[in-house]
Each structure stands twice: as C-alpha cells, then as structure tokens.
C-alpha positions, -999 to 999 in steps of 0.1 A, spaced: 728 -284 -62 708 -280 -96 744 -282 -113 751 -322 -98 756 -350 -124 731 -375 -118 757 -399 -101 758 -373 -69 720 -373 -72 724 -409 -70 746 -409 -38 727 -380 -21 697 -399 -23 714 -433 -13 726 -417 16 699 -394 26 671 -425 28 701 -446 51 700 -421 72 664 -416 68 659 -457 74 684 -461 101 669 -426 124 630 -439 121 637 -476 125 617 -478 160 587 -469 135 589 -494 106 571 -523 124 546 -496 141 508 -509 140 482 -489 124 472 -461 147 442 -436 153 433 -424 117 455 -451 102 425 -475 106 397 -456 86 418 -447 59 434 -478 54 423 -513 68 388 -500 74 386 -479 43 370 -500 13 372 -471 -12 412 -483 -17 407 -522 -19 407 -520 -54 424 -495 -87 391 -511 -112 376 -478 -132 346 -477 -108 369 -469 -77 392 -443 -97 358 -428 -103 345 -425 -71 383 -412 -57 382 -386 -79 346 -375 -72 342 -343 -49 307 -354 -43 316 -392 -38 316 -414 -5 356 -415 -3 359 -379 0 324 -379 23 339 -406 45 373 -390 55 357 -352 55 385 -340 26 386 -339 -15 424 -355 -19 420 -382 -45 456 -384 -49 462 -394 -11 433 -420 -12 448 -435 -46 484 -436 -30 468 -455 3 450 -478 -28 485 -488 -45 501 -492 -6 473 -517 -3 480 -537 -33 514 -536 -27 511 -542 13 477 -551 23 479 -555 60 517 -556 65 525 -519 83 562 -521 72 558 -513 32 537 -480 45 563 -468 68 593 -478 48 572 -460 20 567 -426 42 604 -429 53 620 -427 16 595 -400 2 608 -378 33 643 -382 23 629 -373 -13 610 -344 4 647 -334 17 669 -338 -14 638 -315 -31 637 -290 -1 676 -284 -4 673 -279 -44 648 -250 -36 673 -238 -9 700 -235 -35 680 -220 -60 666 -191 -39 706 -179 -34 718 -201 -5 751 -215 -11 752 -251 -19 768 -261 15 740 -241 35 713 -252 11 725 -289 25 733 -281 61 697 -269 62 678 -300 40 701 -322 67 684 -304 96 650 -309 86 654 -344 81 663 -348 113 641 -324 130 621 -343 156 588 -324 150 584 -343 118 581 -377 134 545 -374 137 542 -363 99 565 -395 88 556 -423 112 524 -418 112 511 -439 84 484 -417 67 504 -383 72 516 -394 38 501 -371 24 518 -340 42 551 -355 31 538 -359 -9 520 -328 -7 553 -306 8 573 -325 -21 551 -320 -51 542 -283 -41 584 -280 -38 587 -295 -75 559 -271 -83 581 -242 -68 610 -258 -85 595 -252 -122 578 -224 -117 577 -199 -140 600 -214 -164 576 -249 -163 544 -227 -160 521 -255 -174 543 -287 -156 544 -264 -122 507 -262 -126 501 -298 -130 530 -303 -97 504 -276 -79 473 -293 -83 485 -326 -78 498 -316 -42 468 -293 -35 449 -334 -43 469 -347 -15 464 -320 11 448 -285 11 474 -274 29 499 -273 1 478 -236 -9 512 -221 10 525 -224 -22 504 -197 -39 519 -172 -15 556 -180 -19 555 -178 -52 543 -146 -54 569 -135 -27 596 -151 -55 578 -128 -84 578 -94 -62 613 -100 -49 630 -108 -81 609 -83 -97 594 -103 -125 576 -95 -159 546 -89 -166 542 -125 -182 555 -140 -154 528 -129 -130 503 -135 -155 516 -172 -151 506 -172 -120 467 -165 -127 468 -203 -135 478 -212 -107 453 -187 -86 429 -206 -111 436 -240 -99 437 -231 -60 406 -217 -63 391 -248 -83 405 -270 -57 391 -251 -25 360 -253 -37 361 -288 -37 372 -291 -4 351 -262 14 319 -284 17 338 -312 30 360 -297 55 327 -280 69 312 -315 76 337 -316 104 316 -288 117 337 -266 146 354 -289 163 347 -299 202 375 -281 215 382 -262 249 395 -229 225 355 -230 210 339 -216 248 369 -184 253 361 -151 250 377 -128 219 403 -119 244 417 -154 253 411 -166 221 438 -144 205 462 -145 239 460 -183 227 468 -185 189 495 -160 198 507 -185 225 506 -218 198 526 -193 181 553 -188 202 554 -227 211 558 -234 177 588 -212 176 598 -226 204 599 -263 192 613 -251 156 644 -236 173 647 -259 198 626 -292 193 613 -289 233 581 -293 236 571 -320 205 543 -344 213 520 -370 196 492 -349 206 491 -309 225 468 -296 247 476 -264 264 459 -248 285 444 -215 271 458 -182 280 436 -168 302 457 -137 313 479 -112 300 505 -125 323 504 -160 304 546 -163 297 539 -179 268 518 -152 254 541 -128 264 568 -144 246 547 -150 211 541 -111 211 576 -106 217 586 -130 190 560 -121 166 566 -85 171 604 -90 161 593 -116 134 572 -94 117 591 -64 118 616 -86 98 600 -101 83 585 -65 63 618 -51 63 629 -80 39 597 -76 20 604 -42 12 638 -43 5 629 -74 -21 653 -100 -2 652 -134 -3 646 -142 32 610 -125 25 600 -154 7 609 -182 32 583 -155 59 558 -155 37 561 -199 39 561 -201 72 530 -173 75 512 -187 47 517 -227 64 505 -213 101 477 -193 93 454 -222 87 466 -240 118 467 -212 138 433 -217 157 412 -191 135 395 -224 130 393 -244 162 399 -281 164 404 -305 191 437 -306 195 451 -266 186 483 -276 181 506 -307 160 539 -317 154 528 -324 119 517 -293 110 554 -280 116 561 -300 86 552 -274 63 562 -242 87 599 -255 98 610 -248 59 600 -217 55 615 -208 93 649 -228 84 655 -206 51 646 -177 71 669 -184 100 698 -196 77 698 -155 63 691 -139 94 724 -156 111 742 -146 75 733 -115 80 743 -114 118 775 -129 106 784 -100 83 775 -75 113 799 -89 139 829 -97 115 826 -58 104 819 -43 143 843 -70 158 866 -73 131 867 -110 136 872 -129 103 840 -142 91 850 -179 83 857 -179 119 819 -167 123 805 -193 100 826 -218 113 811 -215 149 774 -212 134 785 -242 117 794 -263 147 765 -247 162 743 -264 138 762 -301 137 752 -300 173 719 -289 170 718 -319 143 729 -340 164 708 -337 190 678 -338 165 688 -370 156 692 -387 190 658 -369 196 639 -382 162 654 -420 167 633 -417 205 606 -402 192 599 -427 164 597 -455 189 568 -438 203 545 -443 172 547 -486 172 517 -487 191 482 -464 195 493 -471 233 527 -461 236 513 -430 215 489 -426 244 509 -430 270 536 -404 253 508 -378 251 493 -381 287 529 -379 298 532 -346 279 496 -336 290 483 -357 316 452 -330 323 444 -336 284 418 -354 269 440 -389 263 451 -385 302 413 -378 315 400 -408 295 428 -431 312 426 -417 342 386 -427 345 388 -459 327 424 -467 356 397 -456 383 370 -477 367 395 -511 366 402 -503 405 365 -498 414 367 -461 421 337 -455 408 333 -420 420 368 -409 407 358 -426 373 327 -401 370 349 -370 383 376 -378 358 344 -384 332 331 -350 341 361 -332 336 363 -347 304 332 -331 289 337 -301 301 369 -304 279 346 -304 251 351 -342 244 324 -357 224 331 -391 209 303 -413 236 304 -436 213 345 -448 223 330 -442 262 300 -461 258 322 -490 242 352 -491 271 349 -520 288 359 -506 324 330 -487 324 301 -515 317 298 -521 355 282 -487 358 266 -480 326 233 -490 345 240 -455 374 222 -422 371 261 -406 374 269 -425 345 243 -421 322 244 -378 334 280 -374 324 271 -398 289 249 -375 280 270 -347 281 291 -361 260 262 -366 234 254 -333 238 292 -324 231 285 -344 197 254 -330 188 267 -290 195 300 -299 176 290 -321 144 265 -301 119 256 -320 94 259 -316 54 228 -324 33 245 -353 23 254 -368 53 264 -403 52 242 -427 68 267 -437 97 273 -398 102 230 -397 106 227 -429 127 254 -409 150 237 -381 158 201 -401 162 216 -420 189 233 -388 202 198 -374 203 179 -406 214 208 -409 246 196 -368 255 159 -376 253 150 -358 218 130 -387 206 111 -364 179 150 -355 165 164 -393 167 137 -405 148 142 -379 121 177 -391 123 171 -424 119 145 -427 90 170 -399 71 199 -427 76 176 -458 69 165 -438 31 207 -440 21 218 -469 44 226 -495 16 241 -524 33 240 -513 65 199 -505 65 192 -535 85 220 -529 115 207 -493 113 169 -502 115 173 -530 144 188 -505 166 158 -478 156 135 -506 171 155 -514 199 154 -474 208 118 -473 206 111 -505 224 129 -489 253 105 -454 251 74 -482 260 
C-alpha cells in the first residue's frame, strides 16, 4: 500500500469516508450526549484560540486540564477549532469524527502492509475495522475524538519510526496529548525492534521516545488521580473475584472482537463471584491459548508478536487493575481490535498452510473460503454498525440501549425508580434507589435534581437512601490540593447532606478562597446550609 500513486490514495480515501458517511449516517444529527456537554457546549476553555486560552490548554497545572481530570491539550484545542467552525451545530463534530475514522483506517492498513501482510489482507483487514460495530461508541460519540486522533497519530508515529526518529517522536507525543492511552505504542515498537532484530542505533532511538512517554505520564498522573477510585461495584470484591472478573472482561472482549455480540453504550456485568462463572472459565481458556501464542511468536521473532503485544499493551490499562464505574467499553476496543485483527489475520495464515499440507487441499482454495468468511463477517458488521449508530442521536435512546443490554445496571436502576416515582410507587422508587447505592452510585447531585422524585424529597426513606449516595461521593472522590472550587463545593454538600457540619464547612470556606465568579452562588448556599443547622 506504501507503493500507491497518490491518485489510488485519492480514491481509497474517497471511497473509504463514503462508506464511512453512508454506515454512521443515523449518527450525524445526534445531540450532544453525556460527556459531550462539559467538554464542549459547557466547556469555556474552547470558546476561543486568543494566546491566553492556548496557554491555559497547554498548562498541566491549568483549569482545562483540572476540569476534565486529563492533561490532552491537543484534544481540548481540536474541540476549540470544532467550535469555531460548528458552535452548537452537532453535524460538523460528527461528520468530523466520521472522516478522521476513515483516515484512522487508510493509516491502520498502511501499517498492516508494512509489518509483511500482503496488500490485499492489509485491506481486507483496515475494511473490517471500519466496520466493526464496537467502534461506534468511539466514532459517534462526539468527544471520543480523541481515541480516533490518538489511534491515528500514534499509527503515523509507528509508520516513521525508526527511519523518521525525530518526526515519529513529534507523531508520539502529539497522540499521547490527545489521550494517554496512545502509551501502547511504546510497547509495539519495541516488539518491531526485537523481532526484526534491530541495531543498536535503532533502539537507542527509542530512548526518545521512552523520554517523551515518561514526560507525558507525569503530566497526566496527578490529574487522572483526581478521579480518585471510581464508585464501582468491582471496588468492594475480594482478591479472588476481582481477578475471576478482569479475566471475565477479558474473555467478553474477545468475544465481541470475534464476534461483535455483546457491544453496548455502556457494560455492567455482574462480577464473577465463582469459579464456575462461564465466562471466567472461558477467558482462562482463551487467555491460556492466547498467551501461549502469543510467546511462541515472541520467541521465534514473528510478526504476529507484535500485533499481541498491541492488543496486551491497549487492555492492560482497561482491564480493571484500576476500577472505574463502568469496567468495560466499546470504545476501548478501538485501540485492542487492531492489534487482535493483525494477529488473527496470521494465525488463520498459518492455519491455512497447515491444512493445505495435512489435507493436501490447494491453498487458494483455503484462502478463498477464509476470504468469503470474512466478506460475511463484514457484512454483517456493517448491517450491525448502521443500527448501532442510530443509537447515539439522543442521551435517551443511549439510555434506553444500555438498560436494555443491562437493565439491573446503574442507567436501568435510576429509570426504574424515577418510572416508579412518575406512577406513585413510592416504596418501589426507594427499593430501586437502594439498590442503586449499593451499586456504588454516587452522583446525588443528578438524584437530588430528578424531578419524579421532588414529591418525596421531604420522607425519612428518601433523605436515608440520599445520603448513601453522598456517602458513595465522599468514599469515592479524594481530592487534589488543587481542587477546583465546584469539585470543593461538591463534597461540602456531600458532607453537609451526611451531617459532618465541621467537614462541610471546611469545604465550603476552601471553595469560597478560589471561587472567582461563582463565590457568591457558592457562599448563598453555605448560608442557606447553616440557616438550616438553627
């Protein structure tokens, strides 16, 4: 693919964002939903590109990267120009997430190519992750822009290096300044160095980029610790059921990179709380057999071993090490399925060569059934992705998709209590409440501001079950030194609604010392708090 004149480039690309248009159309007029809001209607670090704002964007320290909890100045300055460009017209972001995809592709199969896969495979494969249904999430959803400019300047990065060492670099850091996650890169290319059994010089190469991973974590380490450990259900298990679950995600994920079956706006599962859990019996299975490949490969210095090393290197920091509310997402698939595609496309080449010299069957036949194998399996993704993206036009139908999936999850307790609230079913609205928090759910502020509910904000049940979801807030958000003053405020009236008057008040006069323009909302409801203590 490196060999094409410009002119095939030109049609590729053509073609590829048609398709790319034509599959997420449901998507284009989608509304801004979930974290769309704070990082871009709500956000007022992006309504303007004057010197002061570039400044404060590219500050580690600064309130951009304090508001949204991560150091990626390049994915704030990209939502900036969609503003200028777009403002409050949701089309130009999609449209814009939709093209740098396809772009994300034509780049993915150029890396495909160069690692040894023949042209056509290096296609077939780009083709079948721009269809691949888990990446709606990443692509429709507005601000997962910057997992699809990440994955593509971390690919050019990959692309150049080591015979671009200083232009990979700069392709490096600028994806590890959209999203931390693009550190997978590291990994693979030293996989690329060992298998091809490079120079000294060429690993020495590489100490520049260690330099500027390492430069960039420690920007982001204080600011992903703001989110503290997040209030999820895998926090409260045991050692035991902690690992039967990661190795559980594990084998899901697998299961919806094969397959698709199982993708979802948003995944709860249910921990594994036994060793007779099927789907932790099936990670270990799969992992076992993974892993034993995926050594094998590294030690015989093949290819394949550096498409396991991307998919290890991309799950390990999803894997629930770290726990977060929701232990598993589509999206993060976006930068595992390529590393599991280019492994797959050699495993089936190799399984090819194995049956056409035991069968003695001729092995265009072979490839020509793995082929149609594949078109189908394309197909289907399609049919699947063009569904899916429907989904994301509204923060309800993305609701209503997830509780589907999980109706026992989070999004399916919250509507089941506020559907019991609307009805009168008071005591089903607490029960449905209860279960909630014990979920691990801790955002009282969204239940305090539900409408259904003000008819029995004023009942002891109520106010019990609100304050275990204060409590929920207060065990799950520690705070930085620097807190912002809305993150302070929070957590004083977490601790005001639990009775810690001593705590709330510390709170409070911590937030009203940095509150800036919002000092006298922030003071008025200090005094209303205390009025109520007389």
């Amino acid at each position: 693919m490196n060999s094409l004149s410009w002119r095939k480039w030109l049609v590729l690309g053509v073609g590829t964002s048609v398709t790319a248009l034509f599959l997420y159309g449901g998507a284009l007029d989608g509304t801004f939903v979930s974290d769309d809001i704070n990082h871009v209607p709500n956000n007022p670090h992006i309504r303007s590109l004057d010197w002061p704002h570039l400044v404060a964007l590219l500050d580690p320290a600064g309130l951009p990267a304090r508001a949204t909890s991560n150091y990626a100045p390049v994915h704030l300055l990209i939502h900036a120009l969609q503003w200028q460009a777009f403002g409050l017209s949701t089309r130009g972001y999609h449209v814009t997430n939709v093209l740098l995809h396809a772009g994300v592709c034509l780049l993915l199969g150029a890396f495909y190519f160069a690692s040894g896969i023949p042209r056509a495979g290096a296609a077939l494969l780009a083709t079948l992750f721009l269809l691949h249904p888990a990446n709606v999430e990443a692509v429709a959803w507005i601000f997962q822009v910057k997992s699809i400019v990440a994955l593509g300047f971390s690919l050019a990065a990959l692309l150049a290096f080591p015979s671009l060492p200083l232009v990979s670099g700069a392709f490096l850091a600028l994806a590890l300044l959209t999203k931390i996650s693009a550190l997978y890169a590291l990994p693979v290319a030293a996989a690329q160095l060992w298998v091809r059994r490079a120079s000294g010089r060429q690993w020495r190469w590489l100490g520049l980029w260690l330099a500027i991973a390492v430069a960039c974590s420690i920007a982001e380490l204080p600011l992903f610790q703001r989110t503290g450990e997040a209030p999820s259900s895998y926090v409260i298990l045991d050692a035991g059921e902690r690992i039967r679950s990661m190795v559980a995600i594990a084998g899901r994920y697998l299961v919806m990179a094969a397959t698709s079956w199982g993708i979802s706006p948003t995944h709860e599962p249910a921990p594994a709380s036994s060793f007779a859990d099927p789907w932790w019996l099936f990670g270990v299975v799969a992992l076992a057999a993974v892993g034993a490949r995926a050594l094998a490969t590294l030690r015989g210095r093949r290819e394949e071993s550096v498409f396991w090393v991307w998919a290890a290197a991309s799950y390990l920091p999803v894997s629930q090490i770290f726990p977060f509310i929701y232990p598993m997402g589509d999206r993060y698939l976006y930068f595992i399925l390529p590393g599991l595609l280019g492994a797959g496309f050699w495993m089936v080449h190799d399984a090819v060569e194995f049956l056409a010299a035991r069968l003695r069957i001729p092995a265009r036949r072979l490839l020509a059934i793995a082929a149609t194998v594949a078109a189908v399996a394309g197909v289907v993704f399609a049919v699947r992705t063009s569904q899916q993206a429907f989904v994301w036009r509204s923060e309800e139908l993305v609701m209503r998709e997830a509780v589907r999936r999980y109706p026992d999850g989070i999004g399916g307790l919250f509507l089941r209590a506020r559907t019991a609230a609307q009805r009168g079913d008071w005591p089903a609205a607490i029960v449905a409440l209860d279960r909630l928090a014990d979920r691990g759910y801790a955002v009282f502020i969204a239940v305090d501001g539900e409408p259904a509910f003000a008819p029995i904000r004023g009942s002891e049940e109520y106010q019990r079950v609100f304050r275990r979801f204060a409590s929920n807030w207060i065990r799950a958000t520690p705070l930085a030194s620097n807190a912002l003053p809305a993150e302070l405020r929070a957590m004083g009236l977490a601790h005001a609604i639990i009775g810690d008057d001593a705590a709330a008040d510390t709170f409070y006069r911590r937030a009203l010392e940095t509150a800036g323009p919002d000092a006298e909302f922030i003071r008025s409801e200090w005094d209303a708090l205390r009025r109520q203590r007389r």
